[in-house]
PDB file with one MODEL, atoms N, CA, C and O in Angstrom:
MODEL        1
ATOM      1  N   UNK A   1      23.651  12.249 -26.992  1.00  0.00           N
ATOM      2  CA  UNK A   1      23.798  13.507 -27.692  1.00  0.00           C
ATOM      3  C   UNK A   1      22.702  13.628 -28.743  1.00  0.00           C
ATOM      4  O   UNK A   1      22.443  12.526 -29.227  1.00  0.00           O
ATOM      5  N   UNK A   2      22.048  14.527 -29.196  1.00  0.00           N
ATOM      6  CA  UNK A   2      21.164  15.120 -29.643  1.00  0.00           C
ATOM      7  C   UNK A   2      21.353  15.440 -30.931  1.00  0.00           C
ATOM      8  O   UNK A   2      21.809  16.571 -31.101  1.00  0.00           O
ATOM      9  N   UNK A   3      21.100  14.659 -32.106  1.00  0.00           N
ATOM     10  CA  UNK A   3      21.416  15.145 -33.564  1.00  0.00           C
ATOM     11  C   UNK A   3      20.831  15.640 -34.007  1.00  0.00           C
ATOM     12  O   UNK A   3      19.881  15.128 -34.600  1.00  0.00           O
ATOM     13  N   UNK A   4      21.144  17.439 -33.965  1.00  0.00           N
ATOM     14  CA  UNK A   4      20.116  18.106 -34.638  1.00  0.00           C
ATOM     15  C   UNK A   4      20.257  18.919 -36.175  1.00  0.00           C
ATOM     16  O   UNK A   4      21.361  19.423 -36.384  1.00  0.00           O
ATOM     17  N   UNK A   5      19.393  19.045 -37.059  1.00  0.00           N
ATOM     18  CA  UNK A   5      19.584  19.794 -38.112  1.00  0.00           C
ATOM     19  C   UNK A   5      18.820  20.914 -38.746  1.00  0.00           C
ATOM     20  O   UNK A   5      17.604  20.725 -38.795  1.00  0.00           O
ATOM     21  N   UNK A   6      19.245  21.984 -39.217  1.00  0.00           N
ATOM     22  CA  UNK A   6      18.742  23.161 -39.792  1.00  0.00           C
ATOM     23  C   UNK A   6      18.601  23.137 -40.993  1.00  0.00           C
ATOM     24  O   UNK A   6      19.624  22.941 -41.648  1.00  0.00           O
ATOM     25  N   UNK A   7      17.739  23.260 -41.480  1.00  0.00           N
ATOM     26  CA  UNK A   7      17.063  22.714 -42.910  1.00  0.00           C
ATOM     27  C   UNK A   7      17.355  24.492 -43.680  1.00  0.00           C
ATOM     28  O   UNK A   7      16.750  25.373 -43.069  1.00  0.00           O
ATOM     29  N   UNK A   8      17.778  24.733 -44.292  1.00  0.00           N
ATOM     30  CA  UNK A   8      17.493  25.757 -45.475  1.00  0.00           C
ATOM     31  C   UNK A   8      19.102  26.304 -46.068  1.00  0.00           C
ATOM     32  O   UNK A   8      20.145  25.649 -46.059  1.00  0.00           O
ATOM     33  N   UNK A   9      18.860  27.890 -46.629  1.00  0.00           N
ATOM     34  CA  UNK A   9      19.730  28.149 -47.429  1.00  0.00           C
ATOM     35  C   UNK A   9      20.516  28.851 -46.495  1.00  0.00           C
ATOM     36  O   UNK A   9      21.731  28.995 -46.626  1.00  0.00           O
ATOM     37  N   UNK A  10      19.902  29.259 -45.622  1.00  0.00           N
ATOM     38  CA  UNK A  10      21.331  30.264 -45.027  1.00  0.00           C
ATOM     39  C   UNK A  10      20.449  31.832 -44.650  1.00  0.00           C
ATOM     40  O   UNK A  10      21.001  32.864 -44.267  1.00  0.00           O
ATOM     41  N   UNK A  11      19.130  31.663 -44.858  1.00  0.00           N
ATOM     42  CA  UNK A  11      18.399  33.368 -44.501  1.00  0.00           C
ATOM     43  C   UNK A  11      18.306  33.321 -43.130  1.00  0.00           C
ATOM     44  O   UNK A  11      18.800  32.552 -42.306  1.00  0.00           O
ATOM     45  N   UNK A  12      17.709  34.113 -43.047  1.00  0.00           N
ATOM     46  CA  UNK A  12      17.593  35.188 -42.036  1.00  0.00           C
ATOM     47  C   UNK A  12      16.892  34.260 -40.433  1.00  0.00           C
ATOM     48  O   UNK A  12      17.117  34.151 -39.228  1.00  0.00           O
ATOM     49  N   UNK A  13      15.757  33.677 -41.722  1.00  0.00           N
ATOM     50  CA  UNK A  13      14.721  32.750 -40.715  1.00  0.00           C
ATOM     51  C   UNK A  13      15.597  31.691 -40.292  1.00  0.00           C
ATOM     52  O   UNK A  13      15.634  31.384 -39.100  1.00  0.00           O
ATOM     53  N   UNK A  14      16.377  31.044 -41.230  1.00  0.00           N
ATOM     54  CA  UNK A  14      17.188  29.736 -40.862  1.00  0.00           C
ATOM     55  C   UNK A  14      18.106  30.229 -39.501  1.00  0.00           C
ATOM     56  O   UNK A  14      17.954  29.760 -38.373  1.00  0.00           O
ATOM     57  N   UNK A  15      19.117  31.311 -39.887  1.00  0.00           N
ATOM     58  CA  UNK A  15      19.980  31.736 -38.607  1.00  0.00           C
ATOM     59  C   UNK A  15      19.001  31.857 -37.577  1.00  0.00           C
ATOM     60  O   UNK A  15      19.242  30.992 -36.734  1.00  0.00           O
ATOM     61  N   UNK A  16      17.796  32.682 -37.197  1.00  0.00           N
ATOM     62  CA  UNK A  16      17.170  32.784 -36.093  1.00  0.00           C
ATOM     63  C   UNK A  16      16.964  31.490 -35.438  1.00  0.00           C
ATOM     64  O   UNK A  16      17.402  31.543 -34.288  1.00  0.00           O
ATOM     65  N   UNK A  17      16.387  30.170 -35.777  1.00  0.00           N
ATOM     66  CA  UNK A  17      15.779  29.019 -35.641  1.00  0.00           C
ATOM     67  C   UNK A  17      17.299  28.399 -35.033  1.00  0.00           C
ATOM     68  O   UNK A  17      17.447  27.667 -34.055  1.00  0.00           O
ATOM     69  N   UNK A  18      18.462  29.004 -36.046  1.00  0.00           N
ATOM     70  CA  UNK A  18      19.508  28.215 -35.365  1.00  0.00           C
ATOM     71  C   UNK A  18      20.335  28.338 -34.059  1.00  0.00           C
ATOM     72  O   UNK A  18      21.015  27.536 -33.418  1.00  0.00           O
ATOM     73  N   UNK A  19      20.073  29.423 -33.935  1.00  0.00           N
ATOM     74  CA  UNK A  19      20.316  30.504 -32.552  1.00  0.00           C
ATOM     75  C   UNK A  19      19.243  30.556 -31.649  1.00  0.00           C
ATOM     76  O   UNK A  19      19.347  31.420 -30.779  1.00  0.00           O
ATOM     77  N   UNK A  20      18.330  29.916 -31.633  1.00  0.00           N
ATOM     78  CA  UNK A  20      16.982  29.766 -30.744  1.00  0.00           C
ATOM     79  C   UNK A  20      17.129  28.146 -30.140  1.00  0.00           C
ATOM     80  O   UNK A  20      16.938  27.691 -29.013  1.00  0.00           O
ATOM     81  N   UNK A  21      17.411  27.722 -30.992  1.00  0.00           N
ATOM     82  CA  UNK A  21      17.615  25.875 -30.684  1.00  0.00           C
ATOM     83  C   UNK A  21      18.885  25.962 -30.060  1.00  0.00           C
ATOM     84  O   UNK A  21      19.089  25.171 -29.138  1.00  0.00           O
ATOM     85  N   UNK A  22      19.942  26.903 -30.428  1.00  0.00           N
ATOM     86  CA  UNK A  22      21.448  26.666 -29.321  1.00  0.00           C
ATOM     87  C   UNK A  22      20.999  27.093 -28.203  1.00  0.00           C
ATOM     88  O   UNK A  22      21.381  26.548 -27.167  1.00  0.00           O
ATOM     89  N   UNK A  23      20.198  28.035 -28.172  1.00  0.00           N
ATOM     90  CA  UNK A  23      19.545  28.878 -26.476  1.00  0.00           C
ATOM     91  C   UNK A  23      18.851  27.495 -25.943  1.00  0.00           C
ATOM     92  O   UNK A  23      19.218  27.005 -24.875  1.00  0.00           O
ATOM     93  N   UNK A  24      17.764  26.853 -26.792  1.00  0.00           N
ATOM     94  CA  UNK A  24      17.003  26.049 -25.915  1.00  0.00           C
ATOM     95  C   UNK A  24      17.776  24.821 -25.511  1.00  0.00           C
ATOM     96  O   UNK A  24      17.334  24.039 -24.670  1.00  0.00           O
ATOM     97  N   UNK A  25      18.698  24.689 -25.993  1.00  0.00           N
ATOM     98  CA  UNK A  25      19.822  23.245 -25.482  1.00  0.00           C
ATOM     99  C   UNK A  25      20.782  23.717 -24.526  1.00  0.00           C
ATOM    100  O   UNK A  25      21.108  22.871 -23.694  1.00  0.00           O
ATOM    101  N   UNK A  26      21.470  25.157 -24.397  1.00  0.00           N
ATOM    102  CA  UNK A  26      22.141  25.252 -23.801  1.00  0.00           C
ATOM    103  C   UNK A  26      21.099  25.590 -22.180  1.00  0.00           C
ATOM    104  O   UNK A  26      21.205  24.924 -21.150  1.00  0.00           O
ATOM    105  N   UNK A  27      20.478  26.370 -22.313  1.00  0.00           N
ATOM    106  CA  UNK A  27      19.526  26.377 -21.047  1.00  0.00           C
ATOM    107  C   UNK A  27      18.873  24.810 -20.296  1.00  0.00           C
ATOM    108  O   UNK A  27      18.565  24.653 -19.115  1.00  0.00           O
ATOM    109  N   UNK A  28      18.818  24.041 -21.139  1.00  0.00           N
ATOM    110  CA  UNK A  28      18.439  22.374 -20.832  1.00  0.00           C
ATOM    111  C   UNK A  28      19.513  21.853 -20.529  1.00  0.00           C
ATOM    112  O   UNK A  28      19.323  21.023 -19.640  1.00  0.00           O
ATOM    113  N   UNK A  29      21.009  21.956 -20.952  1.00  0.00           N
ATOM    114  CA  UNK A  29      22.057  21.681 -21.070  1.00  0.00           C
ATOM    115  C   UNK A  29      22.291  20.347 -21.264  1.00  0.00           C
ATOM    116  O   UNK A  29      22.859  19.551 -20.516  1.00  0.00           O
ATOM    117  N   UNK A  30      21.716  20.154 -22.517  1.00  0.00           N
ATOM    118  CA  UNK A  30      21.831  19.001 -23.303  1.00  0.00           C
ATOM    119  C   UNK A  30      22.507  18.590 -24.504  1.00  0.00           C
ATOM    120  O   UNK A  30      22.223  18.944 -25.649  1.00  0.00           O
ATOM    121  N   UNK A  31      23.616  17.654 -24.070  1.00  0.00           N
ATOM    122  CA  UNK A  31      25.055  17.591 -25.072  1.00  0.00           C
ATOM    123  C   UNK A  31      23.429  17.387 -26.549  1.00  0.00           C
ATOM    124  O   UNK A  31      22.353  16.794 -26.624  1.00  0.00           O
ATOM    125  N   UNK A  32      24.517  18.587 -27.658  1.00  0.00           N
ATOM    126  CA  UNK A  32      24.054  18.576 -29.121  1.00  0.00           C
ATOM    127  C   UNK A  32      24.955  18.829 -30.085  1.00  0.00           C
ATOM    128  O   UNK A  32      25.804  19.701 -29.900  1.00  0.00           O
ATOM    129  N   UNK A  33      24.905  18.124 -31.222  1.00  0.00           N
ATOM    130  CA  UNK A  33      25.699  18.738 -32.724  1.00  0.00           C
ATOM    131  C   UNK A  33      24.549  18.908 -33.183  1.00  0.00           C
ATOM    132  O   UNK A  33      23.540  18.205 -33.254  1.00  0.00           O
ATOM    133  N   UNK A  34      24.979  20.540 -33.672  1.00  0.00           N
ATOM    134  CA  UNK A  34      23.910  21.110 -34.295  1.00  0.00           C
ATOM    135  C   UNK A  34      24.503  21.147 -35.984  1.00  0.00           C
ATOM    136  O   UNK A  34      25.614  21.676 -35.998  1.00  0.00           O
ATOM    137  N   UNK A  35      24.061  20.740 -37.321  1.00  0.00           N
ATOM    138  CA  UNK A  35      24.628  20.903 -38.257  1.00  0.00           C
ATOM    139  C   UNK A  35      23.589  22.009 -39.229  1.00  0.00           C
ATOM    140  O   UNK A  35      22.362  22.031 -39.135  1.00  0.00           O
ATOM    141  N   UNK A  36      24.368  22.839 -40.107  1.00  0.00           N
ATOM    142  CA  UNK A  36      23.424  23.756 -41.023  1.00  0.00           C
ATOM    143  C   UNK A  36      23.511  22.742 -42.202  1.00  0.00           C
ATOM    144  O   UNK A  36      24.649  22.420 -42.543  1.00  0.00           O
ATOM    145  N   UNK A  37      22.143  22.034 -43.066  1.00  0.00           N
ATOM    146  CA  UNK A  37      22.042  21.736 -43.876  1.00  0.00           C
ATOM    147  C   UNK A  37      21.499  22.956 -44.804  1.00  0.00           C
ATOM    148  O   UNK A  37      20.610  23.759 -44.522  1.00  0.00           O
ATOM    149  N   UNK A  38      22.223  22.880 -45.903  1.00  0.00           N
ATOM    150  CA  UNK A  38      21.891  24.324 -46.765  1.00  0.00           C
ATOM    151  C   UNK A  38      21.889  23.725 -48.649  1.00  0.00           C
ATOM    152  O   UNK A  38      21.527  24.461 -49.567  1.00  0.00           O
ATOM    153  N   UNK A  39      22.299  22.507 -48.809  1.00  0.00           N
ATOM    154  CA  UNK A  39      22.224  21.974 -50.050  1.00  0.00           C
ATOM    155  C   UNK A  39      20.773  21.271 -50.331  1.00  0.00           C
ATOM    156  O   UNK A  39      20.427  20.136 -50.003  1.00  0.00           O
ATOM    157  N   UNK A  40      19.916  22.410 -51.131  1.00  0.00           N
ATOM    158  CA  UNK A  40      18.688  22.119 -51.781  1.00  0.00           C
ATOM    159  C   UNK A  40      18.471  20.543 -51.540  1.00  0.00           C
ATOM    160  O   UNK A  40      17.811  20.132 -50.586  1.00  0.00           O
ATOM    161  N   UNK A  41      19.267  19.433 -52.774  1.00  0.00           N
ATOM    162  CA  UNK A  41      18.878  18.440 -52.622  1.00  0.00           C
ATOM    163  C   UNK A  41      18.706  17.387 -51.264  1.00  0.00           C
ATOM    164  O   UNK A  41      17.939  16.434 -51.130  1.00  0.00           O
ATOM    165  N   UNK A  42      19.523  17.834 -50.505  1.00  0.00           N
ATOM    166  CA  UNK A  42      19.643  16.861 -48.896  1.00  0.00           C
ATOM    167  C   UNK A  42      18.358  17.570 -48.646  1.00  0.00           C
ATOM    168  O   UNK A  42      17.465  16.723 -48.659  1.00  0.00           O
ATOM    169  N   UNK A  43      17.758  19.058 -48.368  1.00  0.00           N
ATOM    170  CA  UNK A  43      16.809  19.504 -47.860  1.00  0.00           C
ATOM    171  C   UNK A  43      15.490  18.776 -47.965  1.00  0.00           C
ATOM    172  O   UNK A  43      14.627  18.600 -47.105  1.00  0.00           O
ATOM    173  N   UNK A  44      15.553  18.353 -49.377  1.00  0.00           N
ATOM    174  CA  UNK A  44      14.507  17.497 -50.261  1.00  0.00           C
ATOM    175  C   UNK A  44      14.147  16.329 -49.671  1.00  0.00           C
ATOM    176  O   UNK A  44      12.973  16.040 -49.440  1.00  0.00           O
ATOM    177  N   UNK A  45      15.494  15.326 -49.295  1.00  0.00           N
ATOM    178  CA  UNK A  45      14.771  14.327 -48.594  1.00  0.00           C
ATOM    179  C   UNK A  45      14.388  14.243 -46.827  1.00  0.00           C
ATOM    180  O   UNK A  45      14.408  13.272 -46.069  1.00  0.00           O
ATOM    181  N   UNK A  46      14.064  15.614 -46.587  1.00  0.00           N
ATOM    182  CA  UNK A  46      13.572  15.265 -45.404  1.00  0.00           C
ATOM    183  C   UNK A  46      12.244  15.556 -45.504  1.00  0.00           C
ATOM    184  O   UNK A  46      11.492  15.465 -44.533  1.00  0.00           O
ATOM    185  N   UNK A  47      11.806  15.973 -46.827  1.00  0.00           N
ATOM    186  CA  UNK A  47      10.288  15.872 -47.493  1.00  0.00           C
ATOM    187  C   UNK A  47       9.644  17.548 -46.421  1.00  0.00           C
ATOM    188  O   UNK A  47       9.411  17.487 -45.213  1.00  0.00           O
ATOM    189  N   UNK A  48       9.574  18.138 -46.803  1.00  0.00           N
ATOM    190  CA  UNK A  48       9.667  19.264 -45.991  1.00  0.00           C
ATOM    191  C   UNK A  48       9.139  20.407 -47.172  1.00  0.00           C
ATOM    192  O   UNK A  48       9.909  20.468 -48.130  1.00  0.00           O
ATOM    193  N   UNK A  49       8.291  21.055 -47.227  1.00  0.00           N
ATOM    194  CA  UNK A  49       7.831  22.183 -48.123  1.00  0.00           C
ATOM    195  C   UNK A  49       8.107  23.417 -48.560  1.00  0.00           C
ATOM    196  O   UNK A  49       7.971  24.127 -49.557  1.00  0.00           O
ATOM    197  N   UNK A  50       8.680  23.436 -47.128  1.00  0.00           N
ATOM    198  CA  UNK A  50       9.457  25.207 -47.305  1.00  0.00           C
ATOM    199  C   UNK A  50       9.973  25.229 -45.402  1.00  0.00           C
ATOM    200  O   UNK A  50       9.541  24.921 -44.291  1.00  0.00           O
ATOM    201  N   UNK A  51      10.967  25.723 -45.967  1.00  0.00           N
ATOM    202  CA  UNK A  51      12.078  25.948 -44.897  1.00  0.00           C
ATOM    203  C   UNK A  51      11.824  27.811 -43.833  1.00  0.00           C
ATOM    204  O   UNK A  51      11.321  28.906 -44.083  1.00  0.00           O
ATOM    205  N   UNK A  52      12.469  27.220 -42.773  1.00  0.00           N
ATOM    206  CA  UNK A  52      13.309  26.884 -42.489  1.00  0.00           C
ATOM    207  C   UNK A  52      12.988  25.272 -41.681  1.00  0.00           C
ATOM    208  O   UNK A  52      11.891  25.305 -41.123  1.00  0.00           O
ATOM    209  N   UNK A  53      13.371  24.554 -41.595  1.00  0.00           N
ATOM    210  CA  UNK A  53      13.056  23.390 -41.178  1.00  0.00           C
ATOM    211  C   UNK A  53      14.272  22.974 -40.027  1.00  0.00           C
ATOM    212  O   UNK A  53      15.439  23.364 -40.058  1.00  0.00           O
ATOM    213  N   UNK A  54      13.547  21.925 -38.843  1.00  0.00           N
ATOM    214  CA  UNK A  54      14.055  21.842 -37.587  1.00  0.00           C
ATOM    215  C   UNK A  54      13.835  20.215 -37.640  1.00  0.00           C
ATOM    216  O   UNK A  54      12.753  19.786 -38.039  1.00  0.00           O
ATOM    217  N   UNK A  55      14.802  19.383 -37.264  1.00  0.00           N
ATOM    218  CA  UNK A  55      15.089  18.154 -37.464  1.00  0.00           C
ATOM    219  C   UNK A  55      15.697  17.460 -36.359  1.00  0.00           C
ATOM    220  O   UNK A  55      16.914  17.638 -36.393  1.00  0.00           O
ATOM    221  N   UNK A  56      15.257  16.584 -35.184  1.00  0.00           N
ATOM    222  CA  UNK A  56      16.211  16.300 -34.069  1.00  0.00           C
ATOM    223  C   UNK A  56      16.136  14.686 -34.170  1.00  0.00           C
ATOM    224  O   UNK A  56      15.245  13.843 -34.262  1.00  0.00           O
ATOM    225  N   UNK A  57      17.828  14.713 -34.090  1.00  0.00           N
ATOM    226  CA  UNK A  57      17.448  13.144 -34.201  1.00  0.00           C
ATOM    227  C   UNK A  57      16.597  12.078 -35.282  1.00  0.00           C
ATOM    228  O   UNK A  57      16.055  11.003 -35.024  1.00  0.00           O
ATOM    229  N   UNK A  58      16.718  12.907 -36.739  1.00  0.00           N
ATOM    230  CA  UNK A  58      15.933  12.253 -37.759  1.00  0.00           C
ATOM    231  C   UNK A  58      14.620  12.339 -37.929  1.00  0.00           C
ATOM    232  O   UNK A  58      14.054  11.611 -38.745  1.00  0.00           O
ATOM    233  N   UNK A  59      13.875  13.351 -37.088  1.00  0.00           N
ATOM    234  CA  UNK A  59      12.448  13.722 -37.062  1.00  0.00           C
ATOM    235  C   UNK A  59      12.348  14.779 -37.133  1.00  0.00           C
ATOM    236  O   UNK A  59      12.689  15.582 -36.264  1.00  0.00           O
ATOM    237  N   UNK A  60      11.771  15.072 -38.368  1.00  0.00           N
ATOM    238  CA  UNK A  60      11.274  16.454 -38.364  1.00  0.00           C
ATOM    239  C   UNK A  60      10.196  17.205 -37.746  1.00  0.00           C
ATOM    240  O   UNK A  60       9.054  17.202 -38.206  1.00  0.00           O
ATOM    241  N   UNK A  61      10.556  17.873 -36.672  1.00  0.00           N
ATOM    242  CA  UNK A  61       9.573  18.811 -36.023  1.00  0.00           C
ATOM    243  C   UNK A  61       9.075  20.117 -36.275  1.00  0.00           C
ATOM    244  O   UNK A  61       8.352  20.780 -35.530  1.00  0.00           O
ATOM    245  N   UNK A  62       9.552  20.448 -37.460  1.00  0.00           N
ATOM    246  CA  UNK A  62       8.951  21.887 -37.697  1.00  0.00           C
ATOM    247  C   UNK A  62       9.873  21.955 -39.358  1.00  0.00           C
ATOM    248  O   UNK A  62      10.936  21.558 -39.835  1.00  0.00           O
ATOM    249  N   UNK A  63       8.519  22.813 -39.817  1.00  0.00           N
ATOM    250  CA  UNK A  63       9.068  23.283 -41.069  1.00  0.00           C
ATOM    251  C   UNK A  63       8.320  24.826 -41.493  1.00  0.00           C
ATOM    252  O   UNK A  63       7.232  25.170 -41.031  1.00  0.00           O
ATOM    253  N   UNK A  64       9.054  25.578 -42.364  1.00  0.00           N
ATOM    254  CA  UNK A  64       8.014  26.575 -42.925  1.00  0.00           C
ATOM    255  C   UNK A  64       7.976  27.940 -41.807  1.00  0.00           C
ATOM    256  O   UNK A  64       7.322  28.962 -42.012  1.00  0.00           O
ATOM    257  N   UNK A  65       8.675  27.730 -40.826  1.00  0.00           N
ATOM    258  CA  UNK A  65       8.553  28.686 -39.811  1.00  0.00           C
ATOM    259  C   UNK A  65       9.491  28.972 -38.912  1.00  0.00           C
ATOM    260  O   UNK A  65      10.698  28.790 -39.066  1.00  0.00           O
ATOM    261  N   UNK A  66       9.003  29.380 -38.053  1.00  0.00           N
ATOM    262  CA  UNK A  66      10.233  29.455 -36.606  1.00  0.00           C
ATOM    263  C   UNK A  66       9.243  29.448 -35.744  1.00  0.00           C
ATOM    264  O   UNK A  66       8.431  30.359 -35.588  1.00  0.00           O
ATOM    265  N   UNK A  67       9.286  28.428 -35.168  1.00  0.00           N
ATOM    266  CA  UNK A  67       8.621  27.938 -33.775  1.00  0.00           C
ATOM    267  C   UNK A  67       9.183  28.481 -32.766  1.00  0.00           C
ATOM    268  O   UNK A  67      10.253  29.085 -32.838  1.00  0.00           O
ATOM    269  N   UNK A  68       8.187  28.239 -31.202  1.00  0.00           N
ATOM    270  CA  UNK A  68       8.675  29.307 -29.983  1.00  0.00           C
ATOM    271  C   UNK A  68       9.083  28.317 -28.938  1.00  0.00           C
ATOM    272  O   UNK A  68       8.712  27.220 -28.520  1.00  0.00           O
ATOM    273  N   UNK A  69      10.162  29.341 -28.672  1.00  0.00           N
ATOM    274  CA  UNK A  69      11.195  28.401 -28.374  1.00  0.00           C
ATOM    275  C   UNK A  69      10.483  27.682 -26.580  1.00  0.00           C
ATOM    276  O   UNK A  69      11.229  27.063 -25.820  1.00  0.00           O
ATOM    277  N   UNK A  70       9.130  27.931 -26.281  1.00  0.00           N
ATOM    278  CA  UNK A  70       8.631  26.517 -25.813  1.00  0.00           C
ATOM    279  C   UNK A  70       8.456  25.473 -26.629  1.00  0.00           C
ATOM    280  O   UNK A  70       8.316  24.338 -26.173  1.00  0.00           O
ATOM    281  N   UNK A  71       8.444  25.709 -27.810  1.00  0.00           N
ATOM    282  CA  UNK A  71       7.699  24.358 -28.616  1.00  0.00           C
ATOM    283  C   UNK A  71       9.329  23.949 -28.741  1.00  0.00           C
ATOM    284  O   UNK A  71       9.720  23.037 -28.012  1.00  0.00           O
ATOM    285  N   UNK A  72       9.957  24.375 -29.333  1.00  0.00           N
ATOM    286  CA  UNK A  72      11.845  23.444 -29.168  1.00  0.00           C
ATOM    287  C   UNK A  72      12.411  23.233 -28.227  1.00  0.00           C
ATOM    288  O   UNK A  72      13.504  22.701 -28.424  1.00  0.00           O
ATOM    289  N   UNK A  73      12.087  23.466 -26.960  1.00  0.00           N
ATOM    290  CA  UNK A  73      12.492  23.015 -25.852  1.00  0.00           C
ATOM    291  C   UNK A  73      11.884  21.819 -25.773  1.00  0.00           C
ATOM    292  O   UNK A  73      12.420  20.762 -26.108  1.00  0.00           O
ATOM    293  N   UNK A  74      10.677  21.938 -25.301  1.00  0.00           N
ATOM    294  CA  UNK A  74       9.854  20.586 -25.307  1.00  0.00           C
ATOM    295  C   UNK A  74      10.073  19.038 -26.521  1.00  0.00           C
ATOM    296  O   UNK A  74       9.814  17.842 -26.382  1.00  0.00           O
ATOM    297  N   UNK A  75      10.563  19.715 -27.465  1.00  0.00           N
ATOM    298  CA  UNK A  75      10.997  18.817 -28.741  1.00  0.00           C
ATOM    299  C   UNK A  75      12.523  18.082 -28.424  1.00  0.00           C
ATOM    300  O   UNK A  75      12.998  17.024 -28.837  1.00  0.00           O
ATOM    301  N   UNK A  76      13.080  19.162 -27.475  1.00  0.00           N
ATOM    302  CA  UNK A  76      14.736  18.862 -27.214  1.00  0.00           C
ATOM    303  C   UNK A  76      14.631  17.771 -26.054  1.00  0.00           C
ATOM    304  O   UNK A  76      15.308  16.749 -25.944  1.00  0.00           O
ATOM    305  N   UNK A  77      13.560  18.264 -25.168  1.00  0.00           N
ATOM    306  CA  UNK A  77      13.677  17.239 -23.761  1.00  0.00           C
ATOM    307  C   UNK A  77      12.972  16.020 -24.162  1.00  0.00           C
ATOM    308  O   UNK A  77      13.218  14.996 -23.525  1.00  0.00           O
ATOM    309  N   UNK A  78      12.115  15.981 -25.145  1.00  0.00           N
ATOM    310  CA  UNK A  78      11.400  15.170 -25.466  1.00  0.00           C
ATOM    311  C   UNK A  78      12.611  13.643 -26.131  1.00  0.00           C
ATOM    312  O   UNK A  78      12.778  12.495 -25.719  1.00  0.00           O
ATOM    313  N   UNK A  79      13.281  14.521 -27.425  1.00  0.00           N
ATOM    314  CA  UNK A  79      13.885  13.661 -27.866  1.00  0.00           C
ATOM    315  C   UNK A  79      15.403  13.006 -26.629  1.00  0.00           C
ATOM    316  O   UNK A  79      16.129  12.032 -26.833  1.00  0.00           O
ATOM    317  N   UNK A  80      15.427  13.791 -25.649  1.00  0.00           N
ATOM    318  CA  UNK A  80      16.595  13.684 -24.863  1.00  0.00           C
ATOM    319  C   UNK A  80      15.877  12.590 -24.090  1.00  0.00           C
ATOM    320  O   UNK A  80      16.514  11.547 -23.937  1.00  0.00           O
ATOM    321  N   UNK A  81      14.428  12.673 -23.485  1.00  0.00           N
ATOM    322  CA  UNK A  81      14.292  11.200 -22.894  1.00  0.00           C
ATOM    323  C   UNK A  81      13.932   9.875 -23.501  1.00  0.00           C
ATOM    324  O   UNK A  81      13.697   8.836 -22.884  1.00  0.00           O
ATOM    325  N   UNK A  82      13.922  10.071 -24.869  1.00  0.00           N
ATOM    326  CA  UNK A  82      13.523   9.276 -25.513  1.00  0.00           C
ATOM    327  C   UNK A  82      15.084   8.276 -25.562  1.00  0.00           C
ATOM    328  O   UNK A  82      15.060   7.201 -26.160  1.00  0.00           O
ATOM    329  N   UNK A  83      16.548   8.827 -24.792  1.00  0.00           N
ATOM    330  CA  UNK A  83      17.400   8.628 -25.464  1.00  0.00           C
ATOM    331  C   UNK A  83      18.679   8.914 -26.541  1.00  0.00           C
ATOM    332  O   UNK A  83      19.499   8.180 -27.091  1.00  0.00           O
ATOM    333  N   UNK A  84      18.377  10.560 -26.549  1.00  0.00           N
ATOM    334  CA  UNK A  84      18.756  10.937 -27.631  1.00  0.00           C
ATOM    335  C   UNK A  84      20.100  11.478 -27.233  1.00  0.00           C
ATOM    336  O   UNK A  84      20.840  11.977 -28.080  1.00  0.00           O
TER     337      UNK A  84
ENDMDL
END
């Protein structure tokens, strides 16, 4: 299973990113808990500059944006053969 996390406060960009990553897992159909991290300080230690930030499995793959959802697919299958 696939531990993934959503880095920010709760805007607009964060919901999109979080609803783009359920599309790209459910189309891969790859067991995931997806969690919304939204408390400033946890955000902090994933060392990250500006949100919205994308986290699978303890690696941060994206921050500051919303990536397309080829680039999170590829991040999802990636971390899924790695094991995840």
């Amino acid at each position: 299973m696939l531990d993934i996390k959503i880095l920010g406060p709760g805007c607009a960009n964060c919901k999109q990113l979080e609803e783009l990553t359920r599309n790209c897992a459910e189309e891969l159909g790859v067991p995931t808990r997806i969690e919304k991290v939204t408390d400033y300080a946890d955000i902090l230690t994933y060392d990250i500059l500006s949100t919205p930030g994308l986290v699978v499995n303890g690696k941060v793959v994206s921050s500051g944006r919303i990536p397309a959802p080829g680039s999170i697919t590829a991040w999802l299958q990636e971390a899924a053969a790695a094991g995840g």
